[in-house]
Residue frames as a rotation matrix with the C-alpha (Angstrom) as fourth column:
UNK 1
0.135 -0.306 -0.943 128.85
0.865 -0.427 0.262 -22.34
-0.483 -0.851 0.207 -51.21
UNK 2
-0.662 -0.743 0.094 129.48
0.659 -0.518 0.545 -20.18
-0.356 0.423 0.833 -53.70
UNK 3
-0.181 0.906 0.382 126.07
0.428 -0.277 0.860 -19.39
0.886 0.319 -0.338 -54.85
UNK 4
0.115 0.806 0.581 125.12
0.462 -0.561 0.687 -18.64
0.880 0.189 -0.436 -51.28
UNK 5
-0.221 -0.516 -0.828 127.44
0.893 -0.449 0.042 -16.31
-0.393 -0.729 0.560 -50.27
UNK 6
-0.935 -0.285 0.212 126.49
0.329 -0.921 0.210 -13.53
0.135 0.266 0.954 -52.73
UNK 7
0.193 0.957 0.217 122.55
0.290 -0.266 0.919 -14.45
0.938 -0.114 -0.329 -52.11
UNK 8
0.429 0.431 -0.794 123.04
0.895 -0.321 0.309 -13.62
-0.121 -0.843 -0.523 -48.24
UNK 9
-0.852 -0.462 -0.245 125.45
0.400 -0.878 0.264 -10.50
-0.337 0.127 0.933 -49.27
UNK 10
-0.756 0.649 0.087 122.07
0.155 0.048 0.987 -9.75
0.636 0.759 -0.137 -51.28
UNK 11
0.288 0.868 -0.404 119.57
0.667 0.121 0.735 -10.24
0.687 -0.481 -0.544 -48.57
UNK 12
-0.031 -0.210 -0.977 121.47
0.963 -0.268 0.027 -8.15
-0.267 -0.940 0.210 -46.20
UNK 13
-0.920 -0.377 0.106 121.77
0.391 -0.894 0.217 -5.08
0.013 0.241 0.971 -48.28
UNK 14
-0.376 0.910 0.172 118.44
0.244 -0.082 0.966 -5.50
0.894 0.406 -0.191 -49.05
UNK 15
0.180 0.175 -0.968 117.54
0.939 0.264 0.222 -5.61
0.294 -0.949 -0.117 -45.40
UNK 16
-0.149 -0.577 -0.803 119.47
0.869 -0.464 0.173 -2.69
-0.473 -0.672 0.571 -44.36
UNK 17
-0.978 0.099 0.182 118.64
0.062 -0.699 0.712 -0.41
0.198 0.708 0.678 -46.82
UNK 18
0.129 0.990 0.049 114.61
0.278 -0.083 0.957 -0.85
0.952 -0.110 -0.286 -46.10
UNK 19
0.027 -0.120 -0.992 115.79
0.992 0.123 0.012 0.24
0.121 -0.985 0.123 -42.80
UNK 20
-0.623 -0.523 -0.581 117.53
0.525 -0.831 0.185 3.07
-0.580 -0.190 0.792 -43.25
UNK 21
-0.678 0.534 0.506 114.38
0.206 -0.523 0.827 4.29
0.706 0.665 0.244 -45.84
UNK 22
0.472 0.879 0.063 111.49
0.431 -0.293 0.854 4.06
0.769 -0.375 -0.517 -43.08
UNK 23
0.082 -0.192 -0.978 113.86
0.853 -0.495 0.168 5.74
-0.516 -0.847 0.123 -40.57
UNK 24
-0.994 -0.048 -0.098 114.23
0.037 -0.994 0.104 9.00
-0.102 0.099 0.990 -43.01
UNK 25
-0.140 0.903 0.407 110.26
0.416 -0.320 0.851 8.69
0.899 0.288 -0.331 -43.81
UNK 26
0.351 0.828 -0.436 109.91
0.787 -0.009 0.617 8.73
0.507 -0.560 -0.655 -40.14
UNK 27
-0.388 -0.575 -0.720 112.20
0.676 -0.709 0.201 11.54
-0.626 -0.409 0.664 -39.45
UNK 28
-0.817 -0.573 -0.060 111.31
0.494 -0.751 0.438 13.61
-0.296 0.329 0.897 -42.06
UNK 29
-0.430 0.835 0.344 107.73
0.224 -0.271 0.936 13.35
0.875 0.479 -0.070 -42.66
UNK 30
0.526 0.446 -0.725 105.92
0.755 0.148 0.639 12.75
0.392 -0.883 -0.259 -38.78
UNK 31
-0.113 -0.849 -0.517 108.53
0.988 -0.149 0.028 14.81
-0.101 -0.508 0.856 -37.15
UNK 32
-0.931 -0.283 0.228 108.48
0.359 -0.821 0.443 18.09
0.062 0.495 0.867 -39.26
UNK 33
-0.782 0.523 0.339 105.09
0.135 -0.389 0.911 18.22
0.608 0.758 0.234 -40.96
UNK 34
0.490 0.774 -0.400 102.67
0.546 0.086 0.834 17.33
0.680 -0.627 -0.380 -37.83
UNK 35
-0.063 -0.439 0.896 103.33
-0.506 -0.760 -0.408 19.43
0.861 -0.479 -0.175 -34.87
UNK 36
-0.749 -0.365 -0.553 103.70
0.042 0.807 -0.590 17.66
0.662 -0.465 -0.588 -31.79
UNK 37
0.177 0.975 -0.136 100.38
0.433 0.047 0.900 16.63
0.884 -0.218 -0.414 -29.72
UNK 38
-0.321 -0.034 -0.946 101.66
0.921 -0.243 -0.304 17.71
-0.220 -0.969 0.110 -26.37
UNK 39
-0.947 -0.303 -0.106 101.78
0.276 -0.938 0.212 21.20
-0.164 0.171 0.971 -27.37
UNK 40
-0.334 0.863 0.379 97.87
-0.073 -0.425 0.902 21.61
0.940 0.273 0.205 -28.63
UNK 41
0.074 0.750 -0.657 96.95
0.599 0.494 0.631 20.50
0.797 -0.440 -0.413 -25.67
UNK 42
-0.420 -0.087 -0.904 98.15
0.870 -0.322 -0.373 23.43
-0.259 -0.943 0.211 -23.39
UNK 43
0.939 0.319 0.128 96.60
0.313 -0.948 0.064 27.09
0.141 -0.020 -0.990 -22.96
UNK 44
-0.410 -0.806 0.428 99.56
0.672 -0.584 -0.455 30.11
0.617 0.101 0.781 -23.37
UNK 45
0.613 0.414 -0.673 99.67
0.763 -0.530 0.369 32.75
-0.204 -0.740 -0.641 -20.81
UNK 46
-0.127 -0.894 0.430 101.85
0.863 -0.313 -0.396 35.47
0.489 0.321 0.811 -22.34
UNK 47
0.604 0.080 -0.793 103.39
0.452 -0.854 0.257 39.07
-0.657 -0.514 -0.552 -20.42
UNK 48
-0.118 -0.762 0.637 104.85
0.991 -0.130 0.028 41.85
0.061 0.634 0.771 -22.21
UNK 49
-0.191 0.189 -0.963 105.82
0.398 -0.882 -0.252 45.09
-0.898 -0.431 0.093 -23.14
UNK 50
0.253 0.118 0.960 104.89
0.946 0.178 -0.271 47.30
-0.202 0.977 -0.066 -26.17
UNK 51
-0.418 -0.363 -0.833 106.05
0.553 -0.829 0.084 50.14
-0.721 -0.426 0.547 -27.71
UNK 52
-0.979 -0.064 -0.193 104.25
-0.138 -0.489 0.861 52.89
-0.150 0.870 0.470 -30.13
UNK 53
-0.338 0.919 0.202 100.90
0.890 0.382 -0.250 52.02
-0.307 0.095 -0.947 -31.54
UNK 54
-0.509 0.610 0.608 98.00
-0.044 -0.724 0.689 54.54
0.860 0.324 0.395 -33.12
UNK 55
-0.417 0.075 -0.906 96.58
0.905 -0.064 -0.421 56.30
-0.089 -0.995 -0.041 -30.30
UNK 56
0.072 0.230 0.971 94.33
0.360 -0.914 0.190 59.87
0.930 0.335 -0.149 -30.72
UNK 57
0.324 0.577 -0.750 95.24
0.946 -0.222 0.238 62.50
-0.029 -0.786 -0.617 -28.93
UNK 58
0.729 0.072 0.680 96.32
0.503 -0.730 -0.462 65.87
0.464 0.679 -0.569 -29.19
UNK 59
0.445 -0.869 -0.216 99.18
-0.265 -0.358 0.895 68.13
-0.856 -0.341 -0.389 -28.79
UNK 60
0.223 -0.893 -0.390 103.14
-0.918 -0.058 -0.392 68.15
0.328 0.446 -0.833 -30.86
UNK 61
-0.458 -0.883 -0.101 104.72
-0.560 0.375 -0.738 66.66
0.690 -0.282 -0.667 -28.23
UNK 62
0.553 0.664 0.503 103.97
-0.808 0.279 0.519 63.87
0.204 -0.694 0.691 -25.55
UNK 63
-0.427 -0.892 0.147 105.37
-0.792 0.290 -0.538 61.24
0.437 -0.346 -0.830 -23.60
UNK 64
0.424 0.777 -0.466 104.02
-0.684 0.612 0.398 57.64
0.594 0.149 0.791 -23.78
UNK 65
-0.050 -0.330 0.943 104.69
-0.499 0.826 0.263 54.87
-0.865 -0.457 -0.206 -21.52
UNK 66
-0.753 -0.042 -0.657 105.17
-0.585 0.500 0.639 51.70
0.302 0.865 -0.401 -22.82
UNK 67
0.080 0.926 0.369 102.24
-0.814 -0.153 0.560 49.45
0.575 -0.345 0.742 -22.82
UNK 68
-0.689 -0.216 0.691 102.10
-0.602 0.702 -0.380 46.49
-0.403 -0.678 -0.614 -20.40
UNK 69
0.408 0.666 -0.624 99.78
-0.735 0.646 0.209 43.34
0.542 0.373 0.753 -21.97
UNK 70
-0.516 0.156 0.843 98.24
-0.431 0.803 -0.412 40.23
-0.741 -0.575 -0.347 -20.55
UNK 71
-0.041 0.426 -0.904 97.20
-0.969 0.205 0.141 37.74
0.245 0.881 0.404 -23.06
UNK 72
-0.142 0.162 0.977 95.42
-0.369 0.907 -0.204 34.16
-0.919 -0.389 -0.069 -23.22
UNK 73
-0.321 0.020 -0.947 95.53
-0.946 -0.057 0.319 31.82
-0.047 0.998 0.037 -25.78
UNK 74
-0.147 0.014 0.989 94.31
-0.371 0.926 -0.068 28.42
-0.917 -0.377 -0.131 -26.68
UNK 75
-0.830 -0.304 -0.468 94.49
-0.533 0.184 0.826 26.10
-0.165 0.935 -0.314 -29.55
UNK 76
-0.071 0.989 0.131 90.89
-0.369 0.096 -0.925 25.64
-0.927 -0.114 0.358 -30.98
UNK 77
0.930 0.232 -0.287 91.33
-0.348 0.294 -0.890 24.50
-0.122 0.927 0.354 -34.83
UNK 78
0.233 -0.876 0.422 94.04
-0.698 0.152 0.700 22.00
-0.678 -0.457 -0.576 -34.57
UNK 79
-0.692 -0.425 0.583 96.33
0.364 0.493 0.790 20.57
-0.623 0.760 -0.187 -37.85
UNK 80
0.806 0.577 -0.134 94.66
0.095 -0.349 -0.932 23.13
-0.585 0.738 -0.336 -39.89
UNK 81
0.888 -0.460 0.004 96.94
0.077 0.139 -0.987 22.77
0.454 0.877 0.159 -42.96
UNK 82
-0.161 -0.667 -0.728 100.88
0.812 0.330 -0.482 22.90
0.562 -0.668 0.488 -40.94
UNK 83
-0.943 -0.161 0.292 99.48
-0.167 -0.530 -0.832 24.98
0.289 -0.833 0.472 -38.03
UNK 84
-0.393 0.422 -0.817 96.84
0.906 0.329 -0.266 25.69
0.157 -0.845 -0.512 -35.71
UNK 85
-0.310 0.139 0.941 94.45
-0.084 -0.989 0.119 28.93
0.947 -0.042 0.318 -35.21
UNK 86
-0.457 0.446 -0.769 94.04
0.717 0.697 -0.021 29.99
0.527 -0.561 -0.638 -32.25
UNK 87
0.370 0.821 0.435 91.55
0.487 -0.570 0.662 32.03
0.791 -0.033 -0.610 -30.04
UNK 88
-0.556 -0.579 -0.597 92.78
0.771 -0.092 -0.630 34.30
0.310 -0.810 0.498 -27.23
UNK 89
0.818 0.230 0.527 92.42
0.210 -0.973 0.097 37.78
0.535 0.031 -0.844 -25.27
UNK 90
-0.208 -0.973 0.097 94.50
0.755 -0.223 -0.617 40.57
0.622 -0.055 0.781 -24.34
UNK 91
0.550 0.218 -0.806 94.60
0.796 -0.428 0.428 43.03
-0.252 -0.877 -0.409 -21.59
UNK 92
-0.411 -0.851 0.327 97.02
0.765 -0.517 -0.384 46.13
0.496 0.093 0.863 -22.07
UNK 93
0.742 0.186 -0.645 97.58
0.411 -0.886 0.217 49.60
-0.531 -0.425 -0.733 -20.32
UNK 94
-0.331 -0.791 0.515 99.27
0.786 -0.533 -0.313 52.90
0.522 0.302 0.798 -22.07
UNK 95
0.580 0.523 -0.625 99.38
0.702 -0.710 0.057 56.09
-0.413 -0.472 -0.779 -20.65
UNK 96
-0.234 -0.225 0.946 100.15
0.737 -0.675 0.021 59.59
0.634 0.702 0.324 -22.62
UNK 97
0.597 -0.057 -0.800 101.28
0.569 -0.672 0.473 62.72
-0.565 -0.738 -0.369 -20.81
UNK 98
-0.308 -0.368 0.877 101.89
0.509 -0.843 -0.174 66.16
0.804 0.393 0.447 -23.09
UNK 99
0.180 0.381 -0.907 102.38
0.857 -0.513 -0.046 69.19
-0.483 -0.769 -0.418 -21.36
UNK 100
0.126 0.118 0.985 102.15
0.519 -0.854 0.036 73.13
0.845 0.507 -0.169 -22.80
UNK 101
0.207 0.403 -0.892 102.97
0.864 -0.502 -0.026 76.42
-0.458 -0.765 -0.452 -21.31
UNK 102
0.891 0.347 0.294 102.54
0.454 -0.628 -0.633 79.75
-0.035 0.697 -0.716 -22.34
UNK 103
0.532 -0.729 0.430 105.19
0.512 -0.128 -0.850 82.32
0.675 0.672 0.305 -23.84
UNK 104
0.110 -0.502 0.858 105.93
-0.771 -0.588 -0.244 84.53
0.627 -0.635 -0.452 -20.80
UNK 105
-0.698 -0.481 -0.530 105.81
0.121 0.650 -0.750 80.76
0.706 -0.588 -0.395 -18.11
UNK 106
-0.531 0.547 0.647 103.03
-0.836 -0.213 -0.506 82.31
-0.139 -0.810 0.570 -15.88
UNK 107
0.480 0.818 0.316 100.43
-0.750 0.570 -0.336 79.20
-0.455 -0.076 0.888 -16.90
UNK 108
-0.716 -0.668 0.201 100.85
-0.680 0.733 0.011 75.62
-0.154 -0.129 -0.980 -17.44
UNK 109
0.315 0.919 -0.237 98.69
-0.949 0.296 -0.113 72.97
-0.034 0.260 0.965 -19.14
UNK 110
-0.735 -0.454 0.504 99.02
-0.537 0.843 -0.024 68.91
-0.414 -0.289 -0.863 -18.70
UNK 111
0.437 0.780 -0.449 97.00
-0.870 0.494 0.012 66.30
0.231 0.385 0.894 -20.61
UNK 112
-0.404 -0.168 0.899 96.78
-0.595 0.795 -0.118 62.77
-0.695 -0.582 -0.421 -19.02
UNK 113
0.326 0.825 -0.461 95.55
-0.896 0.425 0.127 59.71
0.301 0.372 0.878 -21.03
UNK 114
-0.167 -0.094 0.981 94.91
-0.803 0.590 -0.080 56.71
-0.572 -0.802 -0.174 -19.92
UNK 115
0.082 0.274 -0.958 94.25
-0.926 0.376 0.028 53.66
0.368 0.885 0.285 -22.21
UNK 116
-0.006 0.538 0.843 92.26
-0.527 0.715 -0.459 50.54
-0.850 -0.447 0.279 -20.87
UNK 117
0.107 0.737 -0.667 91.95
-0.993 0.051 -0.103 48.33
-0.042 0.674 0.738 -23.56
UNK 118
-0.123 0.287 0.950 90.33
-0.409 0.857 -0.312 44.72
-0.904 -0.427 0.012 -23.66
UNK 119
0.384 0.339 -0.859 90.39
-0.918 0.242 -0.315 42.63
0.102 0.909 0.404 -26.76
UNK 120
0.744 0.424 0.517 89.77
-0.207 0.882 -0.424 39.57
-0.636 0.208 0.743 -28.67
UNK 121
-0.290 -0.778 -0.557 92.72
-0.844 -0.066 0.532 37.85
-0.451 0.624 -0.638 -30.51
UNK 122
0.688 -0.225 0.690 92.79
0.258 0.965 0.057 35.02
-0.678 0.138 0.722 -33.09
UNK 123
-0.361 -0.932 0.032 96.54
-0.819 0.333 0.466 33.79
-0.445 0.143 -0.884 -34.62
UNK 124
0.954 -0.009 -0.300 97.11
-0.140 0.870 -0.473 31.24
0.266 0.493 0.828 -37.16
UNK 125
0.541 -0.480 0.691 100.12
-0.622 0.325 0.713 29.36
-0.566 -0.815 -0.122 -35.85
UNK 126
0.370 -0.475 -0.799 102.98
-0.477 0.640 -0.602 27.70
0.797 0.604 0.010 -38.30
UNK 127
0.033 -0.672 0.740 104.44
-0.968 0.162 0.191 24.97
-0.248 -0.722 -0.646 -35.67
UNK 128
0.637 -0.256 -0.727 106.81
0.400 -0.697 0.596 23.75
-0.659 -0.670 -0.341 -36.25
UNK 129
0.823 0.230 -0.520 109.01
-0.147 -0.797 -0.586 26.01
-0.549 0.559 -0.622 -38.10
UNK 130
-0.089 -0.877 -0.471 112.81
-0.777 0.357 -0.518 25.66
0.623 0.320 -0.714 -38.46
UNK 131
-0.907 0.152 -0.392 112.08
0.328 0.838 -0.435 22.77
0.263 -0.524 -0.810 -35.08
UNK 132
0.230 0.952 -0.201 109.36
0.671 -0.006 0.742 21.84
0.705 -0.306 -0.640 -33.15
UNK 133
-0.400 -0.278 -0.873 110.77
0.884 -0.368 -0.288 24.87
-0.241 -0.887 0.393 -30.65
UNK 134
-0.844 -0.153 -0.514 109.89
0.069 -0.982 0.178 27.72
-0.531 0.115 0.839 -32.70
UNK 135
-0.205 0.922 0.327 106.70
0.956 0.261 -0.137 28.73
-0.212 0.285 -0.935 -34.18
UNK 136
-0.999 -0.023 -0.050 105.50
0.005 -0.942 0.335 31.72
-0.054 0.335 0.941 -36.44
UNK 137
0.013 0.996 -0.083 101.97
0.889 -0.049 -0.456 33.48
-0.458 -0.068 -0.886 -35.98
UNK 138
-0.961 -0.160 0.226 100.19
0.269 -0.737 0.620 35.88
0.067 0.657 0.751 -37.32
UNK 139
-0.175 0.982 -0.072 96.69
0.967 0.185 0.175 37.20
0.185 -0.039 -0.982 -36.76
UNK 140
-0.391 0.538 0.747 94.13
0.233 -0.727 0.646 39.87
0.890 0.427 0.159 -35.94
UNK 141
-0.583 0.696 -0.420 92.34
0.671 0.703 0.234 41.64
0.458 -0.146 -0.877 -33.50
UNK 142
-0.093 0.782 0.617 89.20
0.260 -0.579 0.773 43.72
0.961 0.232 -0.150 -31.99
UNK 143
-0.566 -0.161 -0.809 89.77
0.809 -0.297 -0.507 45.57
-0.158 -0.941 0.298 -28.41
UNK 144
0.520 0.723 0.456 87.63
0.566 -0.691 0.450 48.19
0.640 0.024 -0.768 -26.89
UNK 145
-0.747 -0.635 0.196 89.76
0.373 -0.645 -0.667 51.29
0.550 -0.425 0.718 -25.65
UNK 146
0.537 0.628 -0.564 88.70
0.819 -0.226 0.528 52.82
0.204 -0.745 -0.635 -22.08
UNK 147
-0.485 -0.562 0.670 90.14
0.276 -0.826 -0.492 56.36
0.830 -0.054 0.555 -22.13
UNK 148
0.041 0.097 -0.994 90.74
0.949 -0.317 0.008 58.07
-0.314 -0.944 -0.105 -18.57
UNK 149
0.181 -0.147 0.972 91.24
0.563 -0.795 -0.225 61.88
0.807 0.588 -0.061 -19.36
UNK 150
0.655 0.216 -0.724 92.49
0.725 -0.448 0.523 64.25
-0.211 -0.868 -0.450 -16.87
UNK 151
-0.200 -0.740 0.643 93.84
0.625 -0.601 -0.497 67.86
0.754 0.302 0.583 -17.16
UNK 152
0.407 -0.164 -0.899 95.35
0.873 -0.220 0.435 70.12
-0.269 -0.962 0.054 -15.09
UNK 153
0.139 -0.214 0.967 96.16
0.802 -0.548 -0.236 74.02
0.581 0.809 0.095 -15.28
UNK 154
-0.197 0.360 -0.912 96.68
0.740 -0.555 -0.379 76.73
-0.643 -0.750 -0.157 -12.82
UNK 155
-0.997 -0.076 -0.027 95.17
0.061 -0.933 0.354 79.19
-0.052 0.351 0.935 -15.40
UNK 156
-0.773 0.635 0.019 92.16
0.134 0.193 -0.972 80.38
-0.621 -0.748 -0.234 -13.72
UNK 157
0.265 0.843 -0.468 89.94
-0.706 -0.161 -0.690 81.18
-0.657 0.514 0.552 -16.92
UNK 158
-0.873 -0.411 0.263 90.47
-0.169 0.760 0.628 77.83
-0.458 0.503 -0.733 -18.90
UNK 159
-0.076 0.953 0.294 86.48
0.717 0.257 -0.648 77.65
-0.693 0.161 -0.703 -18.60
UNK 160
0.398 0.423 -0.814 86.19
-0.239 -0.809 -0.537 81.04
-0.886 0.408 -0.221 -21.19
UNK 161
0.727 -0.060 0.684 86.77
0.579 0.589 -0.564 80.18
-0.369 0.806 0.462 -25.19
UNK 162
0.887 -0.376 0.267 89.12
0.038 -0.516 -0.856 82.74
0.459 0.770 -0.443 -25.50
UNK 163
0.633 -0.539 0.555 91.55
-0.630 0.057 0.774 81.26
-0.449 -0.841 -0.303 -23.13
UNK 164
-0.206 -0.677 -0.707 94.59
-0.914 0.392 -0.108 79.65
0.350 0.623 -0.699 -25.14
UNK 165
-0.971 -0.114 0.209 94.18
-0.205 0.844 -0.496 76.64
-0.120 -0.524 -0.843 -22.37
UNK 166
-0.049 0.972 0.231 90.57
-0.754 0.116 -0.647 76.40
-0.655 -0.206 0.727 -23.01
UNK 167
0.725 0.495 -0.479 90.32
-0.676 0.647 -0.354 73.99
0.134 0.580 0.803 -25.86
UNK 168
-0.301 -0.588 -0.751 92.66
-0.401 0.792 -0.460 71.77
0.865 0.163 -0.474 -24.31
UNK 169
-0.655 0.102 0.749 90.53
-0.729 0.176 -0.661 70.90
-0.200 -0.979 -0.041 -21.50
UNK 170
0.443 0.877 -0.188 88.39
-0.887 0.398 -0.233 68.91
-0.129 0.270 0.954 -23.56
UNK 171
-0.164 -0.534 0.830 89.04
-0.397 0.805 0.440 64.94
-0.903 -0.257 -0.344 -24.37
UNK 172
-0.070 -0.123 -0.990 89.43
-0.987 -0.137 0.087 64.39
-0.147 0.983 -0.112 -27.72
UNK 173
-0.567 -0.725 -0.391 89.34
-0.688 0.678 -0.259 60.82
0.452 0.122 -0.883 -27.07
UNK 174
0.064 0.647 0.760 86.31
-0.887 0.385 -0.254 58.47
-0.457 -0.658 0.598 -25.77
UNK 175
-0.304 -0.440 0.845 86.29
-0.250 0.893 0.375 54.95
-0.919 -0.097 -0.382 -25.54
UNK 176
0.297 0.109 -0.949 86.02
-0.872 -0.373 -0.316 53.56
-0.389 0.921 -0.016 -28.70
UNK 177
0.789 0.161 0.594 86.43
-0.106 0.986 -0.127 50.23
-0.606 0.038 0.795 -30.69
UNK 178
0.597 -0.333 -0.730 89.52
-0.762 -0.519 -0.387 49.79
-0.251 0.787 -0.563 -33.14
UNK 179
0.977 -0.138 -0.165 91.12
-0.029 0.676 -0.736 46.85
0.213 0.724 0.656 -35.32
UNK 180
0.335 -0.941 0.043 94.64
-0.814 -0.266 0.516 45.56
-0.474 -0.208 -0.855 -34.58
UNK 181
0.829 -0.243 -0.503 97.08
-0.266 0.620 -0.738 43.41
0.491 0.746 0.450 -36.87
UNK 182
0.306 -0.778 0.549 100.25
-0.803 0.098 0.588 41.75
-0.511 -0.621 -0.594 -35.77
UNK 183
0.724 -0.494 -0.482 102.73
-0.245 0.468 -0.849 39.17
0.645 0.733 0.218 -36.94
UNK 184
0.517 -0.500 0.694 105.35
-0.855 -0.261 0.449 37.27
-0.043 -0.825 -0.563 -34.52
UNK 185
-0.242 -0.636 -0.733 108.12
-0.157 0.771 -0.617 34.83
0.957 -0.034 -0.287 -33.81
UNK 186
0.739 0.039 0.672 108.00
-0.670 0.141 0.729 32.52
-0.066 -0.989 0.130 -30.34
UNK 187
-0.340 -0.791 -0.508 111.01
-0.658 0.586 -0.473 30.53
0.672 0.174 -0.720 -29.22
UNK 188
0.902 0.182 0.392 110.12
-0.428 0.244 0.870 27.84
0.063 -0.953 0.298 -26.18
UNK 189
-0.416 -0.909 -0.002 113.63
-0.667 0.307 -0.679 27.49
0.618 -0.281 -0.734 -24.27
UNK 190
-0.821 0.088 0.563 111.88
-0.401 0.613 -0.681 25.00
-0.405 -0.785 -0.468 -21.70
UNK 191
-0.787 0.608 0.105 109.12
0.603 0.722 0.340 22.43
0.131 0.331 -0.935 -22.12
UNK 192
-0.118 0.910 -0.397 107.13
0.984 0.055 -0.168 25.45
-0.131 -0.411 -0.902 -20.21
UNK 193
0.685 0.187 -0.704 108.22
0.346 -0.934 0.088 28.95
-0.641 -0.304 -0.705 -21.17
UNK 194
0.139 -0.370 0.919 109.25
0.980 -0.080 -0.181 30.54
0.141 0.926 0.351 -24.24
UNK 195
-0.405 -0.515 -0.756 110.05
0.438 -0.835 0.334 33.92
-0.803 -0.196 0.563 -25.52
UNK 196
0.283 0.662 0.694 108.01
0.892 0.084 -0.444 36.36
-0.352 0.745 -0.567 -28.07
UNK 197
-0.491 0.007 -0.871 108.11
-0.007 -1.000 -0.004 39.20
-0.871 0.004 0.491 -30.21
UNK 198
-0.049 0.792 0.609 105.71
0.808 0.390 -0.442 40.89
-0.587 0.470 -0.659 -32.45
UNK 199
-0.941 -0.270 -0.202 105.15
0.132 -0.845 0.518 43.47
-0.311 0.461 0.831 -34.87
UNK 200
-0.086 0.988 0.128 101.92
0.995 0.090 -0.029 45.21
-0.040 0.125 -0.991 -35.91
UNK 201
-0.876 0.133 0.463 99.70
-0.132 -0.991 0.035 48.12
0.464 -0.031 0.885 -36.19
UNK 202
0.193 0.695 -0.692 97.12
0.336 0.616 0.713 49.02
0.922 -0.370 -0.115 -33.91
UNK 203
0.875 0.175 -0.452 97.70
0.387 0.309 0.869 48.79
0.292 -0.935 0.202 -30.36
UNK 204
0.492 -0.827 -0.273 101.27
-0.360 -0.479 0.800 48.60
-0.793 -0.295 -0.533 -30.65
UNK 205
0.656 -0.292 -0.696 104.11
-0.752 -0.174 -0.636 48.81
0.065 0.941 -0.333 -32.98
UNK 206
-0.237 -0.756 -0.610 106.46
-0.530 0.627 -0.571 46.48
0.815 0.188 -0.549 -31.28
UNK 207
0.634 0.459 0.623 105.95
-0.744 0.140 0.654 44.19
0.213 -0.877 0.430 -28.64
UNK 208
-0.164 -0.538 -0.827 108.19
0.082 0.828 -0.555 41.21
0.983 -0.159 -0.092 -26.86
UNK 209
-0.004 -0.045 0.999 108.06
-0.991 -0.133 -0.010 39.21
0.133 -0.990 -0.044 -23.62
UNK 210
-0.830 -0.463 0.313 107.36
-0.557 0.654 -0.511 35.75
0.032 -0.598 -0.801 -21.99
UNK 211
0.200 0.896 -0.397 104.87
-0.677 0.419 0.604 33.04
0.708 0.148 0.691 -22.66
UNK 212
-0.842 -0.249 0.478 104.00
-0.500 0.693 -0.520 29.95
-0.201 -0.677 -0.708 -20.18
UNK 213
-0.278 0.545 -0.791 102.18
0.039 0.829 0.558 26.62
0.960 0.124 -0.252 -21.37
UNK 214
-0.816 0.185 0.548 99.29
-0.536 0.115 -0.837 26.23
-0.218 -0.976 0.005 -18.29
């Protein structure tokens, strides 16, 4: 009896202790390091707003909206080292309004831009980060700008080159291809809708808004 009371004291520790090892492997390795499969499998629909960005146009002064962006995304190179790149596009509108008038007030000048611009995104994806809720990206991309142009003036000789208002009737600005970076944090508070913000150059300087797994 004596003998084998310390062998089952023995077999239990032993027992319990190989437990309590494959429950931290499986917490700490599966859990963390793989991102969870539900998640590749949806497309991201994301709205926002942006502010700033590199933009040509002319003038001192001017008054930009912010920009408004639609964006798709999907996950296309999945458990590439601990993330995921994916492919997307983006919609956005900005619009830029300077105005000018001369030293005595009789005349008045108004540049309008518009900014259309359509582009291609792709994001490398760290998920997940601190949990499987959050998720840093980072990526690149290539948008063609559609510039509206429209000025306005009640000074009747704008058309003559020696009119102060004359070289501002021109558009200084046609559509045009140009290169955008970025860098962001996403939270998802629900199984279906998270929260974003981004930094970058490009398009815009700041951006945040609302994403939705469809």
């Amino acid at each position: 009896m004596k003998f084998k009371t310390p062998l089952f004291i023995l077999l239990i520790s032993f027992a319990w202790s190989s437990v309590l090892m494959a429950q931290s492997e499986t917490n700490s390795d599966d859990s963390y390091i793989r991102p969870p499969t539900s998640f590749h499998g949806n497309s991201v629909l994301s709205i926002g707003f942006g502010m700033g960005g590199y933009y040509p146009y002319t003038g001192t002064s001017a008054i930009e909206s912010p920009n408004v962006t639609l964006s798709y995304e999907k996950a296309v190179f999945k458990n590439v080292g601990p993330g995921r790149i994916d492919l997307g596009a983006l919609a956005s509108y900005k619009s830029i309004y300077s105005s000018y008038m001369t030293y005595y007030g009789d005349y008045n000048y108004t540049q309008h831009w518009k900014y259309f611009i359509l582009g291609t995104r792709v994001s490398y994806h760290i998920n997940p980060f601190i949990n499987k809720n959050i998720e840093l990206y980072a990526g690149g991309m290539v948008a063609y700008y559609i510039t509206v142009f429209n000025f306005t003036s009640n000074d009747p000789n704008t058309s003559d080159p020696a009119d102060p208002g004359y070289s501002l009737t021109a558009n200084h600005s046609p559509n045009f291809f140009a290169l955008s970076v970025f860098s962001g944090i996403r939270s998802w508070i629900s199984p279906h809708s998270g929260v974003w913000f981004e930094l970058g150059y490009g398009y815009t300087t700041m951006a945040f808004g609302i994403s939705y797994k469809i």
